[in-house]
C-alpha positions as CSV (number, residue, x, y, z in Angstrom):
1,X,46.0,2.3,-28.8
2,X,43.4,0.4,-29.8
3,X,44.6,-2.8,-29.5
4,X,44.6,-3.2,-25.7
5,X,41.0,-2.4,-25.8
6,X,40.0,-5.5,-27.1
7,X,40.9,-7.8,-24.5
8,X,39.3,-5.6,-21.8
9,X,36.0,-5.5,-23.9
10,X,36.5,-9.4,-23.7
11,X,36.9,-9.8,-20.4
12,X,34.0,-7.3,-19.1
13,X,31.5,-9.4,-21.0
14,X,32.8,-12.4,-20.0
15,X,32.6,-11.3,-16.3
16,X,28.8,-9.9,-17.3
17,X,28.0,-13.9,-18.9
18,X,29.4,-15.0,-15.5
19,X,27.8,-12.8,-13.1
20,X,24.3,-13.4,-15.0
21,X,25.2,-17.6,-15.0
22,X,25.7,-17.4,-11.0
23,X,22.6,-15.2,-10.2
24,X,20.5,-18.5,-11.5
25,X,17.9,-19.0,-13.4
26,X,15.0,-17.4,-11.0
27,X,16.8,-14.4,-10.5
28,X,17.0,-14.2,-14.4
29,X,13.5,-14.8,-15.5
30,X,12.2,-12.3,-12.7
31,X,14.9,-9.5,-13.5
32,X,15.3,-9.7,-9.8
33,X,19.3,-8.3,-9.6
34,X,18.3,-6.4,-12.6
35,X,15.2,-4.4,-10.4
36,X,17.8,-3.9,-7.4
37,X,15.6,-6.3,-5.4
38,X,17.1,-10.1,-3.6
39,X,14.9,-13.1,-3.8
40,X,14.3,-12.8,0.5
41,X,12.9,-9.3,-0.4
42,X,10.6,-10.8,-3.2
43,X,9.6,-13.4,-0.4
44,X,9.2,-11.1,2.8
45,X,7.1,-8.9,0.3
46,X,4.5,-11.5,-1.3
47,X,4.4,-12.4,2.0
48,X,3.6,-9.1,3.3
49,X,0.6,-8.5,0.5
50,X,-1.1,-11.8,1.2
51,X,-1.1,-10.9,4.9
52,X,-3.2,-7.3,3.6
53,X,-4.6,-8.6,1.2
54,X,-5.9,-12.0,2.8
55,X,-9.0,-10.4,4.5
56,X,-10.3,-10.8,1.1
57,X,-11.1,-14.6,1.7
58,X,-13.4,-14.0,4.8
59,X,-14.9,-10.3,3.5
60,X,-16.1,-11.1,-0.3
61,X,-17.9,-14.0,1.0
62,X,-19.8,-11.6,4.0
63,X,-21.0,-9.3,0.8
64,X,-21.9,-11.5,-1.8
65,X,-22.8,-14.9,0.3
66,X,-24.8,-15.5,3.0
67,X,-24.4,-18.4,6.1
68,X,-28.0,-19.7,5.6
69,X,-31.2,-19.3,3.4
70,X,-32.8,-18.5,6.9
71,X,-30.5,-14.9,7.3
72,X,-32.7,-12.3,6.9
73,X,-29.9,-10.5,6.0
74,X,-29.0,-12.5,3.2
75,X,-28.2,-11.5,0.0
76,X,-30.5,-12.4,-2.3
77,X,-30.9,-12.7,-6.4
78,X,-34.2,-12.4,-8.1
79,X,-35.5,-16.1,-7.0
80,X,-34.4,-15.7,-3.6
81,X,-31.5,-17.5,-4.0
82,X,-28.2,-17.5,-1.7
83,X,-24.5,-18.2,-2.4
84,X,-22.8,-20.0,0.6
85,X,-20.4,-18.7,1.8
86,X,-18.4,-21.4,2.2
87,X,-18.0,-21.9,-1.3
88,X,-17.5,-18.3,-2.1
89,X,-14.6,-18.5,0.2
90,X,-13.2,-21.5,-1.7
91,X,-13.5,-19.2,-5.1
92,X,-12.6,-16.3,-3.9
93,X,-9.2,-17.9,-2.8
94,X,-9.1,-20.0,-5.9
95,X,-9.4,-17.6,-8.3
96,X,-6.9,-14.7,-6.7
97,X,-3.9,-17.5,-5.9
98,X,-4.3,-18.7,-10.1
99,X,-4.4,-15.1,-11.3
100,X,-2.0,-13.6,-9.1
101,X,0.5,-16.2,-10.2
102,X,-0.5,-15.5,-13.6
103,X,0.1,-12.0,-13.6
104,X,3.7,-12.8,-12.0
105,X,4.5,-15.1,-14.5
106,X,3.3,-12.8,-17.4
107,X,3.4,-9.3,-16.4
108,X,6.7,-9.9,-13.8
109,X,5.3,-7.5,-11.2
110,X,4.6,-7.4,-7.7
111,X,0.6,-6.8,-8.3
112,X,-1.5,-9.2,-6.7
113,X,-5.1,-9.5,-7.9
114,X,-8.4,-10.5,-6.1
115,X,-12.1,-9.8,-6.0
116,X,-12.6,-6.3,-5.9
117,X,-14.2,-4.5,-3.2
118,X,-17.2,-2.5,-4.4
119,X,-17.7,-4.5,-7.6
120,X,-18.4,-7.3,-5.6
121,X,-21.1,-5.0,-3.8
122,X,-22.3,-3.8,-6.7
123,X,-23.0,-6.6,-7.7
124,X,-24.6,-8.2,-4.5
125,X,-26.3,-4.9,-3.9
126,X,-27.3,-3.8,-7.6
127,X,-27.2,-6.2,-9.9
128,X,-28.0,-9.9,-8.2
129,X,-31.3,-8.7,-7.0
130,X,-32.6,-8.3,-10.4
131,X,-31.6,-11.9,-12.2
132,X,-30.4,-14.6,-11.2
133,X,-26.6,-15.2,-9.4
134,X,-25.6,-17.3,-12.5
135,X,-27.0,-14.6,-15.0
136,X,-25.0,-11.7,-12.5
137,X,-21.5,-14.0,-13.0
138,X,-22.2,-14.0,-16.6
139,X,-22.1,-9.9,-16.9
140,X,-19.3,-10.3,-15.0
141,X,-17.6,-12.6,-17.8
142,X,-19.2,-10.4,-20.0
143,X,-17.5,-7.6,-18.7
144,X,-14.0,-9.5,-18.6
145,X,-14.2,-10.5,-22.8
146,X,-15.1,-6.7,-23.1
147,X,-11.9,-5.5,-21.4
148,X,-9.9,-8.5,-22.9
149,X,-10.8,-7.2,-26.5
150,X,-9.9,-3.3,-25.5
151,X,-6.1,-4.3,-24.1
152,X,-5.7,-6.6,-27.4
153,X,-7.0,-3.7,-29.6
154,X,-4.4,-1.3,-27.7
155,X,-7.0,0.7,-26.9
156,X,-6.5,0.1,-22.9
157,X,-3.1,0.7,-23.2
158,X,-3.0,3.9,-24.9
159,X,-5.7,5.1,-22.1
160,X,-2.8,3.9,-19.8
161,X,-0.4,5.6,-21.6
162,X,-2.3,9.0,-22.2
163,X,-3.0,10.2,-18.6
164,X,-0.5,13.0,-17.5
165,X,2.4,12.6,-15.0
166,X,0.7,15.0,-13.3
167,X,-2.4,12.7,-12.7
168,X,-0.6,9.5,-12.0
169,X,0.8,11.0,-9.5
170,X,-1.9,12.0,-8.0
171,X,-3.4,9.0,-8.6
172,X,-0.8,7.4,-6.5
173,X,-1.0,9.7,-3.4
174,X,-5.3,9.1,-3.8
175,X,-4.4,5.4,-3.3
176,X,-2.2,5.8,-0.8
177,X,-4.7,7.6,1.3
178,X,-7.6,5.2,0.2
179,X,-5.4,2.9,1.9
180,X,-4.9,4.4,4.9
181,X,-8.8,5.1,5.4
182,X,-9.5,1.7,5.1
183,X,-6.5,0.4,7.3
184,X,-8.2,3.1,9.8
185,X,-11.6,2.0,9.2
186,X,-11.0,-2.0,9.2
187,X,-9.3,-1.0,12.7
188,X,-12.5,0.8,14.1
189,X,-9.9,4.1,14.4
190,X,-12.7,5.6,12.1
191,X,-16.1,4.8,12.1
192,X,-19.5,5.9,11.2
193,X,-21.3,7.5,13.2
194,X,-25.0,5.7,14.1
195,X,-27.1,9.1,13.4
196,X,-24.9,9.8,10.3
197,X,-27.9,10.8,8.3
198,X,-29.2,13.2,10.7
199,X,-25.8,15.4,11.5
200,X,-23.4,17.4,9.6
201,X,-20.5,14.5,10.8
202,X,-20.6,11.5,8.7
203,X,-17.9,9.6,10.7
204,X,-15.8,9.7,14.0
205,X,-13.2,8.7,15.8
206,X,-13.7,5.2,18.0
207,X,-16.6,5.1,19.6
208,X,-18.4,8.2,20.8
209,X,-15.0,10.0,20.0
210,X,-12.7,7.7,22.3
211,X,-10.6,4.4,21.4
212,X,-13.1,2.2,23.2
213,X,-12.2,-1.0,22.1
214,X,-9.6,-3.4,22.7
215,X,-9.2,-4.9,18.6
216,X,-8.2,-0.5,18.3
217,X,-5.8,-0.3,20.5
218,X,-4.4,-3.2,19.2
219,X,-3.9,-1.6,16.1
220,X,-2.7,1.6,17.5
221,X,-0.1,-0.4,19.4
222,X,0.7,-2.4,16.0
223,X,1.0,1.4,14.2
224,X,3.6,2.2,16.6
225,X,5.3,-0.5,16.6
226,X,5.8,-1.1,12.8
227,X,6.0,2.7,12.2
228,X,9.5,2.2,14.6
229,X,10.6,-0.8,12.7
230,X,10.2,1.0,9.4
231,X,11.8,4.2,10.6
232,X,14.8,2.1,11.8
233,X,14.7,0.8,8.5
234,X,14.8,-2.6,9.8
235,X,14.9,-5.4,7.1
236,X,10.9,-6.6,6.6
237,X,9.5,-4.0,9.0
238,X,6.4,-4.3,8.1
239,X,6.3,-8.4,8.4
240,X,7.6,-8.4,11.5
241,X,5.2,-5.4,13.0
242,X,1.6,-7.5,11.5
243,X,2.8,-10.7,12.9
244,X,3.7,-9.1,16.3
245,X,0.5,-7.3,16.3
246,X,-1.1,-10.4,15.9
247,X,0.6,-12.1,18.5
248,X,-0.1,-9.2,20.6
249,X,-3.8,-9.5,19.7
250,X,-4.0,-13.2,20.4
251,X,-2.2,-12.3,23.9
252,X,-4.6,-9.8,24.7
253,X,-7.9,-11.5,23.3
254,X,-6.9,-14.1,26.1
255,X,-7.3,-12.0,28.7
256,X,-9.7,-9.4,27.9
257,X,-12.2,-12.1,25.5
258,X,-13.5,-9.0,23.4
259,X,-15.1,-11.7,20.7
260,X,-15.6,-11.3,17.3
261,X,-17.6,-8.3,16.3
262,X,-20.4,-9.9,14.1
263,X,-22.4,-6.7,13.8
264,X,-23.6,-6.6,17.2
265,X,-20.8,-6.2,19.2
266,X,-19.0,-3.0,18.2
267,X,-16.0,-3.7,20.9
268,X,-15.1,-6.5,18.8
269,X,-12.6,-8.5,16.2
270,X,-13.9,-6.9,12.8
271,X,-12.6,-10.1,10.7
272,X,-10.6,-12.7,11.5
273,X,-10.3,-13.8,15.7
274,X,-7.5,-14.0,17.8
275,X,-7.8,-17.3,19.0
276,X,-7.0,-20.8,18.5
277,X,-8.9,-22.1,15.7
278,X,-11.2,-25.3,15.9
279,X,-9.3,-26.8,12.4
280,X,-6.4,-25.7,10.9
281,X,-7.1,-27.5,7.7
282,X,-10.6,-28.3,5.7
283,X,-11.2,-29.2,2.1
284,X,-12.7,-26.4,-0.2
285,X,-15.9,-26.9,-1.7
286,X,-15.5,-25.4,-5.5
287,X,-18.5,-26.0,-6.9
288,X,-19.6,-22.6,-8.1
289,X,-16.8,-22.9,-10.1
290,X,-19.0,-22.6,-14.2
291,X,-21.9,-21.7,-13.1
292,X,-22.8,-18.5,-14.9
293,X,-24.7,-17.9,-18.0
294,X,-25.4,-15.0,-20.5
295,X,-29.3,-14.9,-19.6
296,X,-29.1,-11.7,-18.1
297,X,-30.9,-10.2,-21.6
298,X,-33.5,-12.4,-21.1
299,X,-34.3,-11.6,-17.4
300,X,-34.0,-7.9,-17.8
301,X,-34.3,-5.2,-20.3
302,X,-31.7,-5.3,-22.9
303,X,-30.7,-1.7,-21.8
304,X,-30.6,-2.1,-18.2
305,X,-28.4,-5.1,-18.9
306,X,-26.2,-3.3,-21.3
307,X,-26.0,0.0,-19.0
308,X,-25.0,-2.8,-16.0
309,X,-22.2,-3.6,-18.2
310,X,-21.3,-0.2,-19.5
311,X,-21.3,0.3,-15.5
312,X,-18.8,-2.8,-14.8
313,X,-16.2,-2.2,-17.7
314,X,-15.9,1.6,-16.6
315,X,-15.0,0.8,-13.6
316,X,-12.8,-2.2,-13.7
317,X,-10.8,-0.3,-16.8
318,X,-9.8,2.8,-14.6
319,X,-9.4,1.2,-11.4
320,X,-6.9,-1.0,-12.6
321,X,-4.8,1.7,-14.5
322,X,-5.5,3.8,-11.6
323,X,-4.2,1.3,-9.4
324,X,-1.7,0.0,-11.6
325,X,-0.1,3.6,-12.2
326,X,-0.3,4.2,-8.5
327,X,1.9,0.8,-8.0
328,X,3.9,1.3,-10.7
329,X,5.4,5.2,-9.5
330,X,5.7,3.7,-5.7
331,X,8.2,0.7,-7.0
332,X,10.0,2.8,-9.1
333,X,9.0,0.6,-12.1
334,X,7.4,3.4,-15.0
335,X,9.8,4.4,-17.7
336,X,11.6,7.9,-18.2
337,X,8.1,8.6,-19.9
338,X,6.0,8.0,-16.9
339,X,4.9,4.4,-18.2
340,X,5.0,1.2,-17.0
341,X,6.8,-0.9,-19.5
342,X,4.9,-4.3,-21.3
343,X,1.5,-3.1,-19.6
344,X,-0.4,-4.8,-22.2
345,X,0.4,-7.6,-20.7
346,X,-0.4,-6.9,-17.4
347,X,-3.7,-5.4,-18.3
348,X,-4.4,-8.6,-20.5
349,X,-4.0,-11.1,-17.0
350,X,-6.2,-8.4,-15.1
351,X,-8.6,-8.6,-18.1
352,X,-8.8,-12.8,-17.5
353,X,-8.7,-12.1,-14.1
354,X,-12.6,-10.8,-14.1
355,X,-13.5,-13.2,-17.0
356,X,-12.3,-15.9,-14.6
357,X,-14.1,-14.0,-11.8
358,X,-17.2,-14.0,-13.4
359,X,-16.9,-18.0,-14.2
360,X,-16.2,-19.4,-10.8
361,X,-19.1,-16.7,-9.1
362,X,-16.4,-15.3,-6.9
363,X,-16.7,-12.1,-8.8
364,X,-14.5,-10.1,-11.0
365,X,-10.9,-10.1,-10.0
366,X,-8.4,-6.7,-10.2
367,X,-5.1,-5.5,-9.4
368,X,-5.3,-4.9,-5.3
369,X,-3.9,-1.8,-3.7
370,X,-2.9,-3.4,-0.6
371,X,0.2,-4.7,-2.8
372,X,1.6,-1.8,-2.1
373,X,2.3,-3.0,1.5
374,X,4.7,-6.0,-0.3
375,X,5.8,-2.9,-2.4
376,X,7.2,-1.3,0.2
377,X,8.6,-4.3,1.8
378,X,10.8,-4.4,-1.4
379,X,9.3,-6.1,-3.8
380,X,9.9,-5.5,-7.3
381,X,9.0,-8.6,-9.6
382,X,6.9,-11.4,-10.5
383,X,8.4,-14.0,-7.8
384,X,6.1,-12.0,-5.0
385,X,3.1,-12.4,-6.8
386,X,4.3,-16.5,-7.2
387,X,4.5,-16.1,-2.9
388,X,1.2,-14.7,-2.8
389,X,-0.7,-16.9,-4.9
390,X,0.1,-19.9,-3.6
391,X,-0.3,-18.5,-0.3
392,X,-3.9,-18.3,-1.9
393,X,-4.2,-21.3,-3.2
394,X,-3.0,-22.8,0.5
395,X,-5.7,-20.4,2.0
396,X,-8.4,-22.4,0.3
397,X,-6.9,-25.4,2.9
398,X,-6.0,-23.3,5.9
399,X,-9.1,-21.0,6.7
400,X,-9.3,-21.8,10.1
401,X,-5.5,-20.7,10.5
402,X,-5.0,-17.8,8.8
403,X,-8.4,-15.9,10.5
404,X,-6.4,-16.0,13.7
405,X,-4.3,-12.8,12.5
406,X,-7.7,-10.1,12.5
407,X,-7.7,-7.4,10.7
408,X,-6.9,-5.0,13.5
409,X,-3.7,-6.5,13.2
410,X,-2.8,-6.2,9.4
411,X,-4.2,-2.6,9.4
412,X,-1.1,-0.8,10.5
413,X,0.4,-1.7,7.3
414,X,-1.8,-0.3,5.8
415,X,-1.9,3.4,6.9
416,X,2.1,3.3,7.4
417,X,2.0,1.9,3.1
418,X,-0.2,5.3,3.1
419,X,2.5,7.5,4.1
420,X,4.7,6.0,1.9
421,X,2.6,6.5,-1.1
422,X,1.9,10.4,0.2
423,X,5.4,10.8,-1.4
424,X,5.0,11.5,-4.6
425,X,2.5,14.7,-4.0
426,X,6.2,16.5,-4.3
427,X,5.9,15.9,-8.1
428,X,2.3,17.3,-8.5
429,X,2.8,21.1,-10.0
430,X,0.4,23.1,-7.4
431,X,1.3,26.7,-9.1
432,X,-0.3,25.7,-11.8
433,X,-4.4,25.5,-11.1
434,X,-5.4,23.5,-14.3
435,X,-3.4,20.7,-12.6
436,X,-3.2,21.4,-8.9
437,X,-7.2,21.2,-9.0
438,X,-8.1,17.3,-10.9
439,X,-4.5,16.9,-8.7
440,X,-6.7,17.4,-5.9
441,X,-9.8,16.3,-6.7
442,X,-8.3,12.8,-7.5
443,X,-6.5,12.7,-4.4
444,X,-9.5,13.7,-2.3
445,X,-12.7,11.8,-4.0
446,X,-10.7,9.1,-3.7
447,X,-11.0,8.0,-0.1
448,X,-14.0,10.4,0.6
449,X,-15.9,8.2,-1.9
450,X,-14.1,4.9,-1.2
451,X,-13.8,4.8,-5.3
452,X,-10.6,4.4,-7.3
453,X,-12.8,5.3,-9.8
454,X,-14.5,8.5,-8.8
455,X,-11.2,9.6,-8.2
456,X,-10.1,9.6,-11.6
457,X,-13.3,10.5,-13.2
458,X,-13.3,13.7,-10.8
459,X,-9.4,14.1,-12.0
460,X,-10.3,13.8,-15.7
461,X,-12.7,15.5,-16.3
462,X,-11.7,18.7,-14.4
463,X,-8.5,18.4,-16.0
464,X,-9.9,18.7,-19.4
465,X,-12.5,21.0,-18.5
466,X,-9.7,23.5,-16.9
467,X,-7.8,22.7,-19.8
468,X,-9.7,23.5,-22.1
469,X,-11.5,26.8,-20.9
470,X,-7.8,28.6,-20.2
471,X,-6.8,28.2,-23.8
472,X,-4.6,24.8,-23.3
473,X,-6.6,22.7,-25.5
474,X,-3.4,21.7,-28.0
475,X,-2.1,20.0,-24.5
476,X,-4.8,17.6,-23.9
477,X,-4.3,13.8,-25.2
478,X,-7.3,13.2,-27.8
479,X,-7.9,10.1,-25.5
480,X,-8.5,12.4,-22.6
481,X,-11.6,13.8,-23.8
482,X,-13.1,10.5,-24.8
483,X,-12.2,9.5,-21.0
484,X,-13.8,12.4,-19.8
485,X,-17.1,11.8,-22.2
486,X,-16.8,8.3,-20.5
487,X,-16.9,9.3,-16.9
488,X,-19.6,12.1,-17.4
489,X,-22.0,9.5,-18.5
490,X,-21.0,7.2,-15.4
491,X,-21.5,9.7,-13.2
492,X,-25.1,10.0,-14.5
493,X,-25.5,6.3,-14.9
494,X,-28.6,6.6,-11.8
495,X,-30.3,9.0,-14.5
496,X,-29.7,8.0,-18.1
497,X,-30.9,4.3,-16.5
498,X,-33.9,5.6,-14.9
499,X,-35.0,7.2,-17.9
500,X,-34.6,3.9,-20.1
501,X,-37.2,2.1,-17.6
């Protein structure tokens, strides 16, 4: 009986060599058959993320450059100094499209990278005005070599690996309402409220409670319309509803001329203007590109310095694996074990990504959120990140073109990739407190504190607290205290520095 077998067994594995030879040699190195994806998915969704994700280009040089010397507004180092942001622009772009394709190539997942928001602020904010901007890059770098030598020690990926399933997926639905807020604050739907320190109301809705402006019902309009497209389950719903928001905004900007917002006009375009551009092409100047130094020792107290560090390396090291875990659940790509397979990899690109950050003064680069909206669109490998980076790398060229689509426009996507990620709070145990509380907390600080981070150092260390006090302490990972050691001393970073001064 055994016999006939043979030939069967034969056949089968010659039909699996020929299937694999016909799929090509793309669809082999990025597992794309293999990940239930198609190479027009991949496409539509690096497509899809650099749309998000490409307010990045115009926004990190509005917080950590400056138009002119003469801005009072200006962001300043210690000499007085500016970054223009011209050239931050050019970074900023250069830097995202090289690492995103990177991470592609390497990791072979759909996680795009770019400066991240709030360390770039922190560092404009915090940091800069104490040294100078080449000194700031170098903690920065600093910062990058540090995280570098935790994911080649495996210390970064057991972290990854020792947070509960409970917690990453809470993570993921705290992301996916981070999103949201700022898909509903980029669009004006939320804003903050003028007298915000004098009432028990920190934010509202429009202006003086109404949808006053033209850019919001734009988005509201855009909402609607991709929130049809994806409910019909139309093939790169979320594509189509951003471009034909956009077009929709550049129809409407014609005949209502809202203008850009600029700070003074709070009726108008936030980022990016719905107009024809004066260019569609300029050449990018790059020459912040290795200008940093390590003098940072030198130009402040060795322990403010190191505590500015201590302060970057936190945060970059759980809001990646925060993001990261968040991405990985909502593509379906962790393990049977709740982890994302070859992460060392991934978290050794996202390590060079604020190492190169640091070195071309754009800023340390991370893992974005917004690639869940390319997520969602179905991507599942490397080849969207290739889309998006050289989308990036084009972006340096086309400036003028691409702020035509505002960011009224792209904000849709983001709130409707926000009820997408809500999904997975049907995995989150709520009978039992000692989760359903660091659950919620992580969830909740999330977007109330625009921090991936204070999310999960809220999560944490309730978890082990809780844990801990009801008799569970055999449960807890031995990693998960050190974590939640770690984020106790962030939280009272203001403190612990003020009493080294």
């Amino acid at each position: 009986m055994a016999t006939p077998a043979e030939p069967e067994t034969t056949t089968e594995s010659t039909q699996a060599a020929e299937t694999s030879q016909s799929r090509g040699a793309l669809d082999r190195f990025f597992k794309i058959s293999e990940r239930g994806s198609t190479t027009g998915r991949e496409i539509r969704g690096g497509l899809v993320t650099f749309v998000t994700m490409a307010y990045i280009v115009v926004l990190n040089p509005l917080i950590i450059g400056s138009f002119s010397a003469d801005d009072t507004n200006a962001h300043r180092d210690a000499t007085g100094a500016i970054l223009p942001v011209a050239q931050v622009a050019a970074v900023t772009a250069l830097v995202a499209g090289v690492i995103t394709i990177l991470f592609g190539l390497v990791a072979n997942y759909p996680f795009a990278l770019a400066t991240g928001l709030g360390l770039n602020a922190f560092v404009a904010v915090t940091i800069a005005p104490q040294m100078t901007w080449p000194a700031a890059m170098g903690l920065i770098v600093v910062n990058g070599l540090i995280v570098l030598v935790l994911v080649v020690t495996g210390v970064r990926t057991m972290v990854f690996n020792a947070v509960p399933p409970a917690l990453k997926s809470a993570i993921a639905v705290g992301i996916g309402l981070f999103i949201a807020l700022i898909g509903l604050v980029d669009a004006g739907f939320v804003r903050r409220l003028p007298d915000a320190a004098n009432t028990t109301v920190p934010v509202g809705l429009g202006i003086n409670g109404s949808i006053a402006s033209w850019p919001t019902l734009v988005f509201i309009v855009g909402l609607v319309i991709t929130g049809v497209l994806v409910a019909r389950r139309v093939k790169g719903a979320i594509l189509i509803g951003v471009l034909a928001t956009a077009v929709f905004a550049i129809v409407l900007e014609a005949i209502v001329q809202a203008g850009p917002s600029r700070g003074t006009n709070p009726k108008g375009w936030s980022l990016g203007y719905p107009a024809a551009p004066d260019s569609i092409a300029d050449v990018p100047d790059l020459s912040l590109v290795g200008d940093f130094n390590f003098d940072a020792w030198a130009q402040v107290p060795v322990i403010t310095a190191t505590l500015l560090v201590f302060t970057l390396v936190l945060t970059d090291f759980f809001d990646t694996i925060g993001t990261m875990t968040g991405l990985g659940k909502e593509a379906d790509l962790l393990d049977e074990d709740g982890q994302l397979p070859g992460v060392g990899k991934a978290l050794f690109v996202d390590g060079l990504g604020a190492v190169a950050g640091g070195a071309a003064s754009s800023s340390s680069n991370t893992v974005y959120i917004e690639s869940a909206s390319g997520i969602a669109e179905g991507a599942r490998t490397g080849l969207a990140n290739v889309v998006t980076g050289v989308l990036f790398l084009a972006a340096m060229f086309l400036t003028p073109l691409y702020q035509v689509i505002p960011v009224e426009a792209a904000a849709p996507a983001l709130v409707i990739v926000g009820v997408l990620m809500m999904a997975q709070v049907k995995e989150i145990d709520f009978s039992d407190f000692t989760v359903a509380l660091p659950a919620f907390l992580t969830i909740v600080v999330m977007p109330f504190t625009y921090s991936i981070a204070n999310g999960l150092g809220a999560g944490f260390i309730s978890y082990v607290l809780l844990r801990a006090l009801t008799g569970r302490v055999r449960g807890i990972h031995p990693l998960m205290w050190i974590i939640a050691a770690a984020f106790a001393v962030y939280f009272a970073i203001g403190p612990i520095q003020s009493a080294f001064n």
